[in-house]
N, C-alpha and C positions, 0 to 999 in steps of 0.2 A: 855211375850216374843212376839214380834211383829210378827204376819203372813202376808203371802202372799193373797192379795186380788183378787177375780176373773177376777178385770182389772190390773191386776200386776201392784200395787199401795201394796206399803210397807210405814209404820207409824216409822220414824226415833226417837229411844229416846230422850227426851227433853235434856238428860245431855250430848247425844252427837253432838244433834243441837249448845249445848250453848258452848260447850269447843272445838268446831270446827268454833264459828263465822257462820253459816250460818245462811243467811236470804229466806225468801222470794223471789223467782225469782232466786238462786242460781242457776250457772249450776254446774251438776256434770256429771261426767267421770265414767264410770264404764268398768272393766276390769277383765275377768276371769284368774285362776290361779290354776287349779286344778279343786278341790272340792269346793272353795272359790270366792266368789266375792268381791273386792275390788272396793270402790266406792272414790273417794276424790273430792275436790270444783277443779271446774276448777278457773286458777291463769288469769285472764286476764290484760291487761296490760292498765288501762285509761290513756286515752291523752285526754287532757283536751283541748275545741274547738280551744284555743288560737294556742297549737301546733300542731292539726290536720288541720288546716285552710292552705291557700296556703302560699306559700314561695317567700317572695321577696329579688333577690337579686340586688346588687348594686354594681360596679365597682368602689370604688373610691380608687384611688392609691395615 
């Protein structure tokens, strides 16, 4: 059972690294609910440079 380290550094089980996709550099969320802490991947949304880049627009009628 994973414990709480003296830097509050907690060891996530492997099975639930691998059946939630998380990598390396993941952010996560945490959130209380009682007695319980609820943690999930944070969802972000990439834009890819093409459509973060500036916007040209153009007038033709």
């Amino acid at each position: 059972m994973p414990t709480l380290s003296a830097y509050g550094d907690v060891h996530i089980p492997d099975n639930l690294i691998h059946a939630l996709g998380l990598k390396p550099g993941t952010e996560l969320a945490f959130e209380r609910q009682g007695d319980a802490i609820i943690m999930r991947p944070v969802k972000t949304n990439k834009v890819s440079q093409v459509d973060a880049g500036p916007k040209i627009l153009s007038t033709y009628e």
